[in-house]
Every structure is written in structure tokens, then in C-alpha cells.
DRENTI-270732 format. One line per 10 residues: their letters; for each residue x negated, z, y of C-alpha. Coordinates in steps of 0.001 Angstrom, whole numbers. Each point is the difference from the previous one (the first is absolute). Last residue first. Example, Ala and Ser with C-alpha at 12.3 -4.5 7.8 and 13.67 -1.06 7.14 Angstrom:
<atoms>
SA) -13670,7140,-1060 | 1370,660,-3440
</atoms>
This chain:
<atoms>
XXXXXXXXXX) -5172,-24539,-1706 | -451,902,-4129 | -1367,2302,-1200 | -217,2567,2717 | 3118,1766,-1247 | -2080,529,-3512 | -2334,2550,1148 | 1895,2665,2252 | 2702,160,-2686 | -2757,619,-2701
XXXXXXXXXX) -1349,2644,1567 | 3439,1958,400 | 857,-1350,-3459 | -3063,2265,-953 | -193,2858,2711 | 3640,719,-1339 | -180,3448,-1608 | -3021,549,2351 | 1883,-816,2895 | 2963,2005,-958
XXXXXXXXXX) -1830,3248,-589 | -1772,-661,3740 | 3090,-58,1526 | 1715,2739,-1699 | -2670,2316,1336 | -179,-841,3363 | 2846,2607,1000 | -1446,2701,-1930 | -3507,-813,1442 | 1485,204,3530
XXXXXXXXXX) 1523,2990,-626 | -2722,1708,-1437 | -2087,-1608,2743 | 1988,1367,2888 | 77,3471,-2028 | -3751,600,385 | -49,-2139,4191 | 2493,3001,1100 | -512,-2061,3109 | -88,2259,3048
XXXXXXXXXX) 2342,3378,1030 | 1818,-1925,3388 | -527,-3836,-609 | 1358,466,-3751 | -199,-2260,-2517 | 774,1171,-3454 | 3484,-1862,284 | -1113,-3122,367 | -571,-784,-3733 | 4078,-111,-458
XXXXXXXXXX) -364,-2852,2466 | -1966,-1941,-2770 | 1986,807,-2401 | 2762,-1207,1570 | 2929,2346,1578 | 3459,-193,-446 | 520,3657,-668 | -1211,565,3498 | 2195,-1639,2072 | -2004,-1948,2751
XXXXXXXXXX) -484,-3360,-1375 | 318,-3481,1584 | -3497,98,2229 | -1720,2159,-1993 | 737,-2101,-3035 | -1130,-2983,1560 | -3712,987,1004 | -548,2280,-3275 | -657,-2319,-2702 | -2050,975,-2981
XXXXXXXXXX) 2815,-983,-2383 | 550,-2939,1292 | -3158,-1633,287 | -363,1893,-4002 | 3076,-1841,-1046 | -180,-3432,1379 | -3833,-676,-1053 | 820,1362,-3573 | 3171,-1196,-7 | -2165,-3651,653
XXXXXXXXXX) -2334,156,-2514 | 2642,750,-2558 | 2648,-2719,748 | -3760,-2233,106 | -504,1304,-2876 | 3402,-400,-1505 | 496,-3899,1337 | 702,-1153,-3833 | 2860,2138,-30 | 1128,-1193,3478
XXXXXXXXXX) 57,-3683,-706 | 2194,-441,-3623 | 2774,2558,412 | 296,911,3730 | -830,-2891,1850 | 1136,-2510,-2897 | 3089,1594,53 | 816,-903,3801 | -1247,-3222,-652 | 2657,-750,-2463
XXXXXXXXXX) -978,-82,-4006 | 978,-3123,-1788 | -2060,-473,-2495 | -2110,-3018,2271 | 14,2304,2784 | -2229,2690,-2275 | -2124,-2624,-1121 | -340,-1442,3341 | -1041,3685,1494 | -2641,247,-2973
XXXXXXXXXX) -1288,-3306,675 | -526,597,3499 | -2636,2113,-1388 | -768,3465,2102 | -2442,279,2589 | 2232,-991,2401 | 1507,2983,-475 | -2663,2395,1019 | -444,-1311,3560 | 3423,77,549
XXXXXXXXXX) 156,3523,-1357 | -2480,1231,1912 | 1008,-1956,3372 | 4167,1305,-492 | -1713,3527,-555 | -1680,-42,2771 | 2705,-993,2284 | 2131,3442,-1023 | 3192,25,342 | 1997,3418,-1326
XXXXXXXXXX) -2799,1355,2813 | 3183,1096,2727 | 2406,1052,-2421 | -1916,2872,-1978 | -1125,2630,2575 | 3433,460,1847 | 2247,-1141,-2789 | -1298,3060,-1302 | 1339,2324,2784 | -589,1613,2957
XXXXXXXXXX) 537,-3325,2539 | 2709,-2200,-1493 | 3031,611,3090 | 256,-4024,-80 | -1659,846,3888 | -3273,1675,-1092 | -674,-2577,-2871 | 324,-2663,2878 | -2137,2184,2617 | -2507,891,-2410
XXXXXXXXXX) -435,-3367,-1446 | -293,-1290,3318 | -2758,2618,855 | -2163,-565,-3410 | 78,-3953,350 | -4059,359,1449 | -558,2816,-2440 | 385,-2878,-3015 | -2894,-1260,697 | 628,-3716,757
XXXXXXXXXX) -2905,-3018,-1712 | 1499,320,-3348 | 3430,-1515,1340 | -2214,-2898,1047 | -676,-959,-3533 | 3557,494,-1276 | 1055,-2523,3524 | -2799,-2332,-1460 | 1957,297,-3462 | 2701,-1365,1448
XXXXXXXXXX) -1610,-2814,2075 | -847,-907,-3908 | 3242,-45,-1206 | 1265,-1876,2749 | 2391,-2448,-2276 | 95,995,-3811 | -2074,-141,-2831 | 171,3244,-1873 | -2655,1719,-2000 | -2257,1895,2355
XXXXXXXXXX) 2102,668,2980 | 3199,343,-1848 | -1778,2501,-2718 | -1377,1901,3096 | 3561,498,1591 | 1562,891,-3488 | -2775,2419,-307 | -101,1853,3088 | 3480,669,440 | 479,2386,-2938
XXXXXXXXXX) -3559,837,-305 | 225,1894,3356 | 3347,1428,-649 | -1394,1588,-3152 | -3215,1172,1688 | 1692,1305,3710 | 2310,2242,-3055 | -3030,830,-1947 | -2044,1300,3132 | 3194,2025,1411
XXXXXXXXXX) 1422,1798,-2925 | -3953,264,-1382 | -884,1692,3409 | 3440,2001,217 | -878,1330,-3600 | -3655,1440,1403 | 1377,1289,2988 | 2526,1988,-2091 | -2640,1283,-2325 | -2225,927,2933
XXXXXXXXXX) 3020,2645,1689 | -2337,1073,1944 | -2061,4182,739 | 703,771,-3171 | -1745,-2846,-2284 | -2980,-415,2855 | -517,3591,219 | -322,-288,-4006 | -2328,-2475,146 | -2290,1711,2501
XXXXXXXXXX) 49,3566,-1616 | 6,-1365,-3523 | -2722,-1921,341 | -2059,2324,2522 | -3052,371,-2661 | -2630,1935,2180 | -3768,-1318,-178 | 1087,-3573,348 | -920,-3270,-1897 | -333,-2903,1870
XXXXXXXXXX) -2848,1765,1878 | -1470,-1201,3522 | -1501,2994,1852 | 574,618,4162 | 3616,1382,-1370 | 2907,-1867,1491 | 2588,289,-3140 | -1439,2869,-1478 | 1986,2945,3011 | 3416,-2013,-1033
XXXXXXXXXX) -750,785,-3948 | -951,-2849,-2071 | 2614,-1819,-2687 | 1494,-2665,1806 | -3716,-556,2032 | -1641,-1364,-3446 | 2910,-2190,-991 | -140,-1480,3532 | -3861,-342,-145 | 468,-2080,-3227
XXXXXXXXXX) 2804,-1945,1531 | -2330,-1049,2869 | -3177,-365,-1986 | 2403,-3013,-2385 | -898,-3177,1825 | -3371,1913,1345 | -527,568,-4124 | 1063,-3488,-846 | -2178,-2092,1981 | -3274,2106,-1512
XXXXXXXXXX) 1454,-782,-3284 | 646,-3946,902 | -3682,178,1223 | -1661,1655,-2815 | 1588,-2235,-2748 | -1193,-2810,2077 | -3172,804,191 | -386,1559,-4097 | 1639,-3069,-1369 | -3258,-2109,-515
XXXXXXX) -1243,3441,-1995 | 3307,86,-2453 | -1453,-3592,-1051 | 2641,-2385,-785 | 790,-752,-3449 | -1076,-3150,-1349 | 2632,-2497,-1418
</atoms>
């Protein structure tokens, strides 16, 4: 077979670059202003790389000014505890919906569908008052219990499991294995990429959110990461805009590591739940 020409490439290859550097000009320019001086940040001249190295000023304003490290560990508490509740419902629901016959199953999944259709601010209030009430608000409970079901993952996951043989679920019924194990020990471990697709979607929504942890947080050693970036705000003395991206960039960190340790399943997730309708 004849290789392609490098030359017939050349468009697109220039287009998905050219895509990728205003994807990624953001993140650059936050690198950039995490290590400039306050006086380099709004100079009339546009250089990524500044005249006086402020690394250690900025990033070491960030690591005594918060507690980061804390912040940090309450994120992963918090993002991996919604994430292991999430799967925990999610899966049986979508394995019922794609692999069980039963009554309404379909008026079901149009509920799942709808469920899509309601940000969650609009239930924000009665959540508050509920969580308010059971004496919850200030705690972990607090920022975990109300996403432990998530309506996208019940779609991805349907849509993923019908993608798999009905042979392999009658082989597994046919040696005797309940449907309760076939969820967890024949279904789920050949659902990893979409599993890894969606932690990746779950964790980083999560992760970045600030609209329900202001509302159920005021202590400080329960902050997110994302509340921990608050902090170099100020109204009175002005955005101190050098350690606000150190911060920032500490905090977004882990995020990108983990999408490039699993861009693959992550890509492959997003593929194969289309599959099949």
C-alpha cells in the first residue's frame, strides 16, 4: 500500500495545530503570568517570557499565604467520593436499561433523557434547605451527597452497554452468575473506557466547581480548590493577578496529568458509546 504524501497532510496538519494553540494560548499565558512580576503583568508589550523571574516570589506567596495542600486533598476527597457513588448507581441503572426487558423501560430512559435537560442550579435552593435542616451543611456529606446520581452517567453507560454481545451476558447466565455479578464482574470491566471517559468528565466538572461549594461551605479547612483560588482576590488592594495564576496553575495541574495519563481510554470511551443506538 502507498504511503501518503507528507505534502497532502500539510492543510490539515496546519489547521488541527492552529486549533490547538488557541485550545492551549490560555494555559500558556497562565504559565507565563505565574512567574512575572505584578508591574509585567499589564505591560503595553506581549512577552511570555519576563524580564524579572518572580517564580519563587509568586509561588511561594501562594504556598504561605493558603493552606493549597489541604485544598488540593479536599478536591480528590470530594471528586472521588461524588465518582464512586456516581458509578455505583449509574451502572446497575444503565445495565437495566440496556440489557433487561422489562415493562416501561423505555419511558424510563425518557425520564434519564429529560433529567439532562435540568441544570442542576435550578434544585440548588431545596438542596440547601434539606442539607441545611439534617444539620449537613460544613461538611463532606455537604459536597458529595447531592451529585452521588448523576443522569449522564446512566445515558453513557447505557449507550455503551448495548454495545456489548448479548452473548457474553447469556454465557455468563448460562454458568450461573446472578445479574448483580454480571454488573460488576463480566459488564463493568469491559466498560473501562467509558468508566474512564466518564471520571474524567465527573472529576474535572467537579473539581472546577465553585457555585455549590460556596453555598454549603464556610469553614475554611473545608475548602475546594477552586475556593482556595479565591483568596488572591481582593476588591480593596486589586487582583494579585502573579499569585492568582500560581495558584490556579497548581490547582489545574493534577487535571491535566490525569488527562494525559488517560487521553487514550478517555478517547476511546467517547468513541465506542456511539456504536450502537
Amino acid at each position: 500500500m502507498q504511503s501518503r504524501p507528507l505534502i497532502l497532510d500539510l492543510p490539515r496538519l496546519a489547521l488541527l495545530s492552529l486549533a490547538a494553540f488557541v485550545v492551549l494560548a490560555p494555559y500558556i499565558w497562565m504559565v507565563a503570568v505565574s512567574v512575572k512580576p505584578q508591574d509585567e503583568v499589564f505591560k503595553a508589550s506581549l512577552s511570555l517570557i519576563p524580564q524579572k523571574w518572580a517564580l519563587v516570589e509568586n509561588y511561594g506567596k501562594v504556598l504561605a499565604t493558603i493552606p493549597i495542600w489541604t485544598y488540593i486533598v479536599n478536591g480528590l476527597i470530594v471528586c472521588f467520593g461524588i465518582l464512586f457513588f456516581q458509578i455505583l448507581f449509574a451502572v446497575p441503572a444503565a445495565y437495566a436499561l440496556a440489557k433487561l426487558n422489562f415493562r416501561g423501560r423505555e419511558l424510563v430512559f425518557g425520564f434519564v433523557m429529560l433529567g439532562l435537560l435540568v441544570p442542576y442550579q435550578t434544585t440548588a435552593l431545596p438542596l440547601y434547605l434539606g442539607i441545611h435542616q439534617l444539620g449537613l451543611l460544613n461538611s463532606y456529606t455537604a459536597l458529595i451527597a447531592p451529585f452521588t446520581c448523576s443522569v449522564f452517567a446512566i445515558f453513557l453507560f447505557r449507550q455503551f452497554f448495548r454495545a456489548i454481545p448479548d452473548d457474553l451476558i447469556n454465557a455468563a447466565r448460562i454458568d450461573g452468575m446472578g445479574e448483580f455479578s454480571i454488573v460488576w464482574r463480566v459488564v463493568l470491566p469491559n466498560a473501562l473506557p467509558a468508566a474512564t471517559a466518564f471520571a474524567i468528565f465527573s472529576v474535572v466538572a467537579h473539581w472546577n466547581d465553585l457555585f455549590w461549594p460556596l453555598i454549603v461551605i464556610q469553614k475554611g479547612d473545608l475548602y475546594t480548590p477552586a475556593m482556595g483560588i479565591l483568596a488572591f482576590r481582593s476588591v480593596e488592594a486589586g487582583e494579585d493577578y502573579g499569585a492568582l495564576m500560581a495558584a490556579a496553575l497548581l490547582v489545574t495541574a493534577p487535571l491535566v496529568l490525569a488527562f494525559l495519563l488517560a487521553q487514550r481510554r478517555f478517547i476511546e470511551g467517547i468513541t465506542m458509546t456511539g456504536l450502537k443506538g
